[in-house]
C-alpha positions in Angstrom: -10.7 46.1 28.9 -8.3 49.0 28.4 -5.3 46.9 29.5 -5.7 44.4 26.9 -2.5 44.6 24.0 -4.5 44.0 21.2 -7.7 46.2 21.6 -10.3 45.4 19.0 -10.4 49.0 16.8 -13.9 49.9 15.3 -13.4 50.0 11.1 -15.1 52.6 8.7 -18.1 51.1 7.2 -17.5 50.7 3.3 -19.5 52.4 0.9 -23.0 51.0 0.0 -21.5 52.3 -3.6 -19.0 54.1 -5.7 -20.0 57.4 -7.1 -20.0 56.1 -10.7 -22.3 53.3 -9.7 -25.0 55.7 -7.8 -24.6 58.4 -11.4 -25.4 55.5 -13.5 -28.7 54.2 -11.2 -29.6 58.0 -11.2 -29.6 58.1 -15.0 -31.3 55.2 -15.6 -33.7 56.5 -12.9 -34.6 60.0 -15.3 -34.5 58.0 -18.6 -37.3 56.0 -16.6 -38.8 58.9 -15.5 -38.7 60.5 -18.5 -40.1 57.7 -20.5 -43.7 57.8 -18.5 -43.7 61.0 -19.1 -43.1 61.4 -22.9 -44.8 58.4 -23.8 -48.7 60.0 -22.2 -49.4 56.6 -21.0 -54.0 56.8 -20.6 -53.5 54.8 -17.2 -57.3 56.1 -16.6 -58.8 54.8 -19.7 -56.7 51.0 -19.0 -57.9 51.1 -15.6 -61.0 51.9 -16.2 -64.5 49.5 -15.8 -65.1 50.0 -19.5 -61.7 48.4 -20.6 -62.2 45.5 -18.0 -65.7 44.7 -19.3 -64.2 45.1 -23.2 -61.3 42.8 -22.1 -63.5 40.2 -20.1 -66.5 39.9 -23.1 -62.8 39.2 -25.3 -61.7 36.5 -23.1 -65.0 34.9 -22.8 -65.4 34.2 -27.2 -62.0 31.9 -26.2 -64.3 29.5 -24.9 -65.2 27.0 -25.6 -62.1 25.6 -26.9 -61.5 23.6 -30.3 -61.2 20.1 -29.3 -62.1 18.3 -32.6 -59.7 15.7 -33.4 -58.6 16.8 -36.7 -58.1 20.7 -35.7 -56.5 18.5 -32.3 -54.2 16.8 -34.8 -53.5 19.7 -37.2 -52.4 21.7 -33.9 -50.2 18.9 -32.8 -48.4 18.9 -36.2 -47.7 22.3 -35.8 -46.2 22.4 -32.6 -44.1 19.6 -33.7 -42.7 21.4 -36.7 -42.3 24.7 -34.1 -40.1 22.5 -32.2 -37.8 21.2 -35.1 -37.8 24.8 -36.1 -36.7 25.7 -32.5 -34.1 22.5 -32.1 -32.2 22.7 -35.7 -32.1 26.5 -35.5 -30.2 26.3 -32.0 -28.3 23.2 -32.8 -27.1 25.4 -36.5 -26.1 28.6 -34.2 -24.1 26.9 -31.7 -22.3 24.9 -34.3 -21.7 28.5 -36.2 -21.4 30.5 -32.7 -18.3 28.1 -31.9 -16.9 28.4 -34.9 -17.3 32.5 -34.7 -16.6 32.3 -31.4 -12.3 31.0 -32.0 -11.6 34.0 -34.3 -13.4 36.2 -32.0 -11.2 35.2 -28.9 -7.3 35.5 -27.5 -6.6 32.4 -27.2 -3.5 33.6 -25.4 -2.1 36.4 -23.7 0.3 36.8 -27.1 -2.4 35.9 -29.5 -2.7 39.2 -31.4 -6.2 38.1 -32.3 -5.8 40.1 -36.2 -9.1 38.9 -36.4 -10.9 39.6 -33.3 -12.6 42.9 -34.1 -14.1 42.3 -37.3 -15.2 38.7 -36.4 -17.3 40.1 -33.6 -18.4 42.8 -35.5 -20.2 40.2 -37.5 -21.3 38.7 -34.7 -23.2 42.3 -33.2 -24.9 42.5 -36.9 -26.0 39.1 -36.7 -27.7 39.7 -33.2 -28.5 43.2 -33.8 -31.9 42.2 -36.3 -34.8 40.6 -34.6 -35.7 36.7 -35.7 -38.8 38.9 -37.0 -36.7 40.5 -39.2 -34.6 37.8 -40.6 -37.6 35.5 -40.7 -39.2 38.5 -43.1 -36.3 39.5 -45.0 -35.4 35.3 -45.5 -39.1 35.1 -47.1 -37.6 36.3 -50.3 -35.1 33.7 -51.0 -36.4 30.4 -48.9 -40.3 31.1 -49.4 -43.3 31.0 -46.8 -42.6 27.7 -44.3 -40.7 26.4 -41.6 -37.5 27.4 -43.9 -37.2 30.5 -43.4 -38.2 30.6 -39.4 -35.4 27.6 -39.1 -32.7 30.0 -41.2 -34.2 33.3 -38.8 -33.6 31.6 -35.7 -30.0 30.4 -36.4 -28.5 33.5 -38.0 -29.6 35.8 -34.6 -29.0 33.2 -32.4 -25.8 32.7 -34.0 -24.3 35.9 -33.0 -26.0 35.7 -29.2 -24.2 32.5 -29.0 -21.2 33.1 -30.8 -20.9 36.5 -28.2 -21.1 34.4 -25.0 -18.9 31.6 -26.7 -15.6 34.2 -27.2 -16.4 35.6 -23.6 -16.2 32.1 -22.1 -13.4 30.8 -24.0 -11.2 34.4 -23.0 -12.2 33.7 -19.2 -10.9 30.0 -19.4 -8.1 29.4 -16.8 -4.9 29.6 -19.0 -2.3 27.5 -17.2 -3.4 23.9 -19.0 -3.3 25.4 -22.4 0.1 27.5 -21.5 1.4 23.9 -20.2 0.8 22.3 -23.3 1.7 25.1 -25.5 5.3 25.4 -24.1 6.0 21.7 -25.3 5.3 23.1 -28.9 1.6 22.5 -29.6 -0.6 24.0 -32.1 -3.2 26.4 -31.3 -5.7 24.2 -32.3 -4.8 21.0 -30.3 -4.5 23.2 -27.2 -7.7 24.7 -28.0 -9.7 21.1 -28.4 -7.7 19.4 -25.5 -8.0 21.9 -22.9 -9.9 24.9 -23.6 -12.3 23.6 -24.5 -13.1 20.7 -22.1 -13.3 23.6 -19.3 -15.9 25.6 -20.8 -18.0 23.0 -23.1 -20.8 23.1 -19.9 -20.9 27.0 -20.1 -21.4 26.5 -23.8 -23.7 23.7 -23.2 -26.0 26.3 -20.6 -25.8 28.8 -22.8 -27.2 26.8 -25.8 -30.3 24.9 -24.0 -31.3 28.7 -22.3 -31.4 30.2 -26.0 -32.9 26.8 -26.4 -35.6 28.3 -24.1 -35.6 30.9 -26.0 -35.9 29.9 -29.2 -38.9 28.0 -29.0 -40.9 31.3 -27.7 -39.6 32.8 -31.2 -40.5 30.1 -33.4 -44.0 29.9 -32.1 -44.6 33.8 -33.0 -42.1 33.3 -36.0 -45.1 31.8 -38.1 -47.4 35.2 -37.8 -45.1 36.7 -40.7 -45.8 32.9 -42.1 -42.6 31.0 -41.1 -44.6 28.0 -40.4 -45.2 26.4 -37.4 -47.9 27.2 -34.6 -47.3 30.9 -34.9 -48.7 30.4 -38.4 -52.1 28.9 -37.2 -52.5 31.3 -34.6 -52.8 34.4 -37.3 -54.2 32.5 -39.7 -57.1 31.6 -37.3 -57.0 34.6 -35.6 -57.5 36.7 -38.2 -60.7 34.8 -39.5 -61.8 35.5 -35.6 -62.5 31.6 -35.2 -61.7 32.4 -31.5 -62.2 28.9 -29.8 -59.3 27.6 -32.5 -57.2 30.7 -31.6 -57.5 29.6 -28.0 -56.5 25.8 -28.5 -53.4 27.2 -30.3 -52.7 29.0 -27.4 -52.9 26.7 -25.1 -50.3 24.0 -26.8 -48.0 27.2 -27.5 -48.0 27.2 -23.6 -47.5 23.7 -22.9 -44.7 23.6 -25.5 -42.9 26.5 -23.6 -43.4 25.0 -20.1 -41.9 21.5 -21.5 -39.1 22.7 -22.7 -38.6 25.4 -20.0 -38.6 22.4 -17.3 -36.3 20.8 -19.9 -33.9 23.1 -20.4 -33.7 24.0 -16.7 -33.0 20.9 -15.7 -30.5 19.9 -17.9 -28.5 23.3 -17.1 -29.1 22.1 -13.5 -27.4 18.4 -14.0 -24.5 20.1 -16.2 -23.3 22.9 -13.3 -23.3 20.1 -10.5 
């Protein structure tokens, strides 16, 4: 073995990480750390046979369940209108996220992009307030109903989407829209005839998961009386008419499992 010209040398093992990498896992470690132990978490008192035994005696009042056909039919009218809440405020966000999204991108490596910064400045205060928020502070002006939820859910998904939008459209592979903007065409054209055709499925997967999303929000959305199925559920559960608050549970699940398997596989036939 010895003789042979081109011995086979053994190579230094890379590191599992960089040093930056293992500081920042190590910080995030103590803020951990630090957060059981400023927050005097009663793990005792959760744990204990007590709690179990209050928890189990509040499970049981969920049964049995409202089945009567017109509490059945008011509940199905609800999650209907939590779905159009969920649908038109994501298809209103993408529309706006896309539009946000242009001014918020280089379109090119000499695009000074004058209005990049501010542009996604808008786009951090937009996602910065909860759908909560937005669904409390639109109250005011567009009045208890659906309304408000549909304006909540498009003005914070708006800047999520418009976010992921800018990041897609900077990552696009340049050389079709550098082809075409050689021969003298407009920003514009280049951006509809080629940029865009490579990242529309990103866009597309990023819409129907915030789709997913969205339709968690709007069913909690009504509790501050935005309409929808979140608006039954504290309307009932506050008069403690637990077998109601139960059946509005249940469809809030099977609405999010629907569109979950939806939504998944759509993003699943797009990416083939």
């Amino acid at each position: 073995m010895s003789n042979l010209p081109n011995a086979i040398c053994p190579t230094k093992a890379p590191p599992v990480m960089k040093g930056g990498t293992a500081a920042l896992l190590l910080g995030l470690l103590a803020l951990v750390i630090a957060s059981f132990w400023t927050l005097n978490l009663k793990w005792g008192e959760f744990l204990s046979m007590e709690a179990f035994r209050s928890m189990g005696r509040f499970i049981a009042e969920f049964f049995p369940m409202d089945t009567q056909s017109a509490f059945l039919t008011k509940v199905g009218w609800g999650t209907l209108e939590t779905l159009a809440m969920s649908l038109l405020g994501t298809g209103l966000a993408a529309a706006a996220g896309l539009a946000l999204a242009i001014p918020a991108s280089k379109l090119h490596s000499n695009d000074k992009g004058l209005m990049r910064t501010p542009t996604r400045w808008v786009l951090n205060a937009l996602r910065s307030i909860p759908e909560l928020v937005w669904a409390a502070l639109l109250l005011i002006s567009a009045g208890l109903g659906p309304f408000a939820g549909t304006l909540a859910l498009a003005f914070h998904t708006t800047g999520v989407l418009g976010r992921l939008f800018a990041e897609s459209i900077e990552n696009a592979p340049p050389e079709p829209a550098d082809a075409l903007r050689t021969q003298g065409v407009g920003n514009l054209k280049v951006f509809y005839f080629t940029t865009l055709p490579q990242v529309l499925p990103q866009l597309m997967s990023y819409t129907l998961y915030r789709w997913e999303n969205n339709i968690r929000a709007a069913a909690v959305l009504g509790v501050v009386g935005a309409g929808g199925l979140g608006q039954l559920l504290s309307f009932h559960m506050g008069l403690f008419q637990m077998g109601k608050t139960a059946t509005i549970l249940a469809a809030m699940l099977l609405l999010v499992a629907i569109v979950d398997s939806m939504s998944y596989h759509l993003r699943r036939t797009m990416t083939r």
